[in-house]
N, C-alpha and C positions, 0 to 999 in steps of 0.2 A: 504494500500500500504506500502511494508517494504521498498522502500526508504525515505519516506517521515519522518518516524518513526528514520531512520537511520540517517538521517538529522537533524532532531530534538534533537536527543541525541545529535549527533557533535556538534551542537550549544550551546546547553542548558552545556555540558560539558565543552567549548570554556569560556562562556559566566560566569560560575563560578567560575572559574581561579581565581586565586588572582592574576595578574598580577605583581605588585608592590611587593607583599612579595618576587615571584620568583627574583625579578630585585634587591631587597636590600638585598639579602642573599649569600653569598661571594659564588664561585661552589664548595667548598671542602666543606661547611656546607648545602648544599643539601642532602635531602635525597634520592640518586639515584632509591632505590627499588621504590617509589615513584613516582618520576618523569619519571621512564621509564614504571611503570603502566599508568601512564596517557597516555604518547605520541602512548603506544602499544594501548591502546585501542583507541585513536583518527585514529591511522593507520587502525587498523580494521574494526570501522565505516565507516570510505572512502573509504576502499578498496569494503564492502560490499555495500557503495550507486553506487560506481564505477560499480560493475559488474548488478547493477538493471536497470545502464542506459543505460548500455549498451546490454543488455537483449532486455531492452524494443523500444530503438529508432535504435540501429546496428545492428538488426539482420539481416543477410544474405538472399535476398529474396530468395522464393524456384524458383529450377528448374521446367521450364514445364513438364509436360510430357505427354507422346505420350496416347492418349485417343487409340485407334483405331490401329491394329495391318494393316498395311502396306503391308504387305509382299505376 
């Protein structure tokens, strides 16, 4: 299942953060390319568990339809 996989990376990604380096490092001595690779690709994993959930538990039910011509 690629959400679960998608999940797993968000977290495992999440979870190796250096949290603290980010918090004691002034914002002009950030490395931007850097940190806007990370947060793009946290964007992208959510956006891509986002459309698996909704795939799989929102979809639209089908319309019936006419077995048997009427007319």
């Amino acid at each position: 299942m690629r959400a679960a996989a998608n999940a797993l990376e968000a977290l495992s990604t999440l979870r190796l953060l250096d949290v603290e380096d980010l918090a004691g490092v002034a914002p002009a001595d950030i490395e931007a390319g850097e940190l806007d690779r990370l947060l793009e690709r946290l964007a992208k994993l959510l956006a891509a568990l986002a459309d698996e959930v909704e795939h799989r538990w929102f979809r639209p039910a089908e319309r019936p339809r006419q077995m048997v011509n009427v007319s």
